[in-house]
C-alpha atoms as an extended CHARMM CRD file, in Angstrom:
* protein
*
        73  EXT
         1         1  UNK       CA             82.2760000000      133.8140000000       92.0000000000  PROA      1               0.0000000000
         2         2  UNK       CA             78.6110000000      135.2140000000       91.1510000000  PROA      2               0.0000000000
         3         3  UNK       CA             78.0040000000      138.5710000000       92.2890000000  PROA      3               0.0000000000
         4         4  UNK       CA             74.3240000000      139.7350000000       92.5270000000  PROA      4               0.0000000000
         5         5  UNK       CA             74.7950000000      143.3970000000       93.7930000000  PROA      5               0.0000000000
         6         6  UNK       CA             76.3010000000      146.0250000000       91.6680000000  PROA      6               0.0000000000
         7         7  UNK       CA             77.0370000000      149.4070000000       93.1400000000  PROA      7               0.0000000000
         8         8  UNK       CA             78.4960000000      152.7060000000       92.2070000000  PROA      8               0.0000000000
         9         9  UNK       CA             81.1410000000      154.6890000000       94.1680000000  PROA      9               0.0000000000
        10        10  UNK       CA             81.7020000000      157.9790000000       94.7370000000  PROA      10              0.0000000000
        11        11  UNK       CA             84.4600000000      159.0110000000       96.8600000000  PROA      11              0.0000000000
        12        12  UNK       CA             83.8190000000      157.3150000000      100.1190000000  PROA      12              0.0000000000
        13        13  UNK       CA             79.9840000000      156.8990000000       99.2650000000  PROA      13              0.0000000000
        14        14  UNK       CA             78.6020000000      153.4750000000       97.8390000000  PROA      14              0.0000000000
        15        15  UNK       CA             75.4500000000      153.8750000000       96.1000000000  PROA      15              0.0000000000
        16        16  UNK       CA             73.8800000000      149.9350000000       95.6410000000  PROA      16              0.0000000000
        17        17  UNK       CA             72.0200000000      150.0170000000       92.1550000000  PROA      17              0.0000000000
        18        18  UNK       CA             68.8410000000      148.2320000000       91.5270000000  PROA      18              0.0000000000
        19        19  UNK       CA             69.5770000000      144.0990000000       90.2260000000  PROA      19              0.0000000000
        20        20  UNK       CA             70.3010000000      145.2510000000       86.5140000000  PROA      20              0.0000000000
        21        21  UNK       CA             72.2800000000      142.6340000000       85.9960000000  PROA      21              0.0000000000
        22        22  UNK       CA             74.6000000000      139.9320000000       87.6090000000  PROA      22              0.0000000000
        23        23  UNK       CA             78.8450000000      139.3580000000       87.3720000000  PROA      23              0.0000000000
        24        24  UNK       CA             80.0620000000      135.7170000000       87.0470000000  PROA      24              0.0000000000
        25        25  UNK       CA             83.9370000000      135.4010000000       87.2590000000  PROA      25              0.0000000000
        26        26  UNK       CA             85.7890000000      132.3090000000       86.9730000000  PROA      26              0.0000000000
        27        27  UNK       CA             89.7760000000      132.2410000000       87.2850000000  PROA      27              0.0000000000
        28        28  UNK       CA             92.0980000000      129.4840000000       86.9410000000  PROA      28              0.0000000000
        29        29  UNK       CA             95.6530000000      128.6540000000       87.2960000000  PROA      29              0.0000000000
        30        30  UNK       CA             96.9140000000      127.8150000000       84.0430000000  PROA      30              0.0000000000
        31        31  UNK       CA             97.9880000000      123.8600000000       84.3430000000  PROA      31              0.0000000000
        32        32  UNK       CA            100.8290000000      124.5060000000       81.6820000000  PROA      32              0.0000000000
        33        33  UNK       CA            102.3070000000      127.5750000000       83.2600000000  PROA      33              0.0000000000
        34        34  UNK       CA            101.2850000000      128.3300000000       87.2660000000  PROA      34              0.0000000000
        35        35  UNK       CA            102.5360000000      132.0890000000       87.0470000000  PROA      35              0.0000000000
        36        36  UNK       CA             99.3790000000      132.6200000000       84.9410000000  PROA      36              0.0000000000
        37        37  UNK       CA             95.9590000000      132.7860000000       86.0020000000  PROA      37              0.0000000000
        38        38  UNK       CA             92.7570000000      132.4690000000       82.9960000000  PROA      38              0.0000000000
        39        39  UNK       CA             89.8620000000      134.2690000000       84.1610000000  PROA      39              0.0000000000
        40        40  UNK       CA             86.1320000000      134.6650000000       82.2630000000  PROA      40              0.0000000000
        41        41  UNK       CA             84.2930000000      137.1420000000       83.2300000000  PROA      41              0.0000000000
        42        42  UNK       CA             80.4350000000      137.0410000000       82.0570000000  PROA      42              0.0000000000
        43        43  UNK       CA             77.7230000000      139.7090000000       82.6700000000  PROA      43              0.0000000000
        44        44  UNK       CA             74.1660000000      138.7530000000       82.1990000000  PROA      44              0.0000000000
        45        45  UNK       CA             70.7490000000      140.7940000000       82.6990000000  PROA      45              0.0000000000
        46        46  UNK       CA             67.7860000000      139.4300000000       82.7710000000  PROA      46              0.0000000000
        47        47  UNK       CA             65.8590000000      141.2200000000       79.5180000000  PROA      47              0.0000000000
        48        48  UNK       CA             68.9790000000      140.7810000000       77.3110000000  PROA      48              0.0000000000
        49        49  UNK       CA             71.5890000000      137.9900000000       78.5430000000  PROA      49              0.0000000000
        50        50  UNK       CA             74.6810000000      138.0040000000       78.8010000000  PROA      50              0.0000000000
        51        51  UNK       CA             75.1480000000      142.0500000000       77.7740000000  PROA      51              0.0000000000
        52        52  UNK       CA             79.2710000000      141.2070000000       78.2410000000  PROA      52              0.0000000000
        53        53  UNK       CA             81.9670000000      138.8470000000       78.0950000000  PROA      53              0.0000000000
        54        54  UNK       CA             85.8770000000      139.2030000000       78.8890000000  PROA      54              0.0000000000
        55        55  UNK       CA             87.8510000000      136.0960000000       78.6810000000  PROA      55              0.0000000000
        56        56  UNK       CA             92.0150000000      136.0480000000       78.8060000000  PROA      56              0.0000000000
        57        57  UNK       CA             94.7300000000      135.7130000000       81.0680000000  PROA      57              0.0000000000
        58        58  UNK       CA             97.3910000000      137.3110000000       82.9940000000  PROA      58              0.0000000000
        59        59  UNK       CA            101.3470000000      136.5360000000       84.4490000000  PROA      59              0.0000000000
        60        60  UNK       CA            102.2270000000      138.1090000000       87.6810000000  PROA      60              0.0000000000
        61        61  UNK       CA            105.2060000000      137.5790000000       90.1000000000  PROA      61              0.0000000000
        62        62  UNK       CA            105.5690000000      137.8560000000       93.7290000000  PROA      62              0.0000000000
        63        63  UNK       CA            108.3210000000      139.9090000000       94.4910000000  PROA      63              0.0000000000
        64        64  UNK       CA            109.8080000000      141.2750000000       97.8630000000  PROA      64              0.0000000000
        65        65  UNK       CA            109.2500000000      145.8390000000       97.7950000000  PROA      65              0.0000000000
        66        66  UNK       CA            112.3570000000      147.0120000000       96.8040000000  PROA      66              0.0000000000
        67        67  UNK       CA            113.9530000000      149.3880000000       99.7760000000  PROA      67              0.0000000000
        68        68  UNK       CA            112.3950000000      152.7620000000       98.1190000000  PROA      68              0.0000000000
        69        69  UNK       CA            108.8370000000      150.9510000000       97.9680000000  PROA      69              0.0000000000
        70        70  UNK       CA            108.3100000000      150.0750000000      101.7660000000  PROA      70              0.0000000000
        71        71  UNK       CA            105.8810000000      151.8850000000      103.3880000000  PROA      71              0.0000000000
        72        72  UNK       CA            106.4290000000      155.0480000000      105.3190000000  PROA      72              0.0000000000
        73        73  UNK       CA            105.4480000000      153.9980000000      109.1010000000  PROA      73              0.0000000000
């Protein structure tokens, strides 16, 4: 995923900010272990490059809500 618009929010309000820079995210299933997911994230700008970098992974579950977590209706 390449994003090319960056904004700022502020309560409800979403303020777009001029093309400073641009997001590039890549995530993965691990092939070794499927509950985890490898992502890189990369942000570039034009004038410097890539100003950021963020790569690692995470596990998650899926899980049915416990009684106490269901929504209120």
């Amino acid at each position: 995923m390449t994003s090319t618009r960056i904004a700022l929010r502020a309560g409800r309000a979403r303020i777009p900010l001029p093309r400073l820079a641009t997001m590039h995210l890549v995530e993965r299933t691990d092939p070794a272990d499927p509950s985890r997911q490898r992502v890189d994230v990369r942000i570039t700008a034009p004038l410097v490059g890539e100003a950021f970098r963020y790569t690692g992974s995470f596990a998650y579950t899926i899980r049915a809500a416990a009684p106490d977590e269901q929504p209120e209706s």
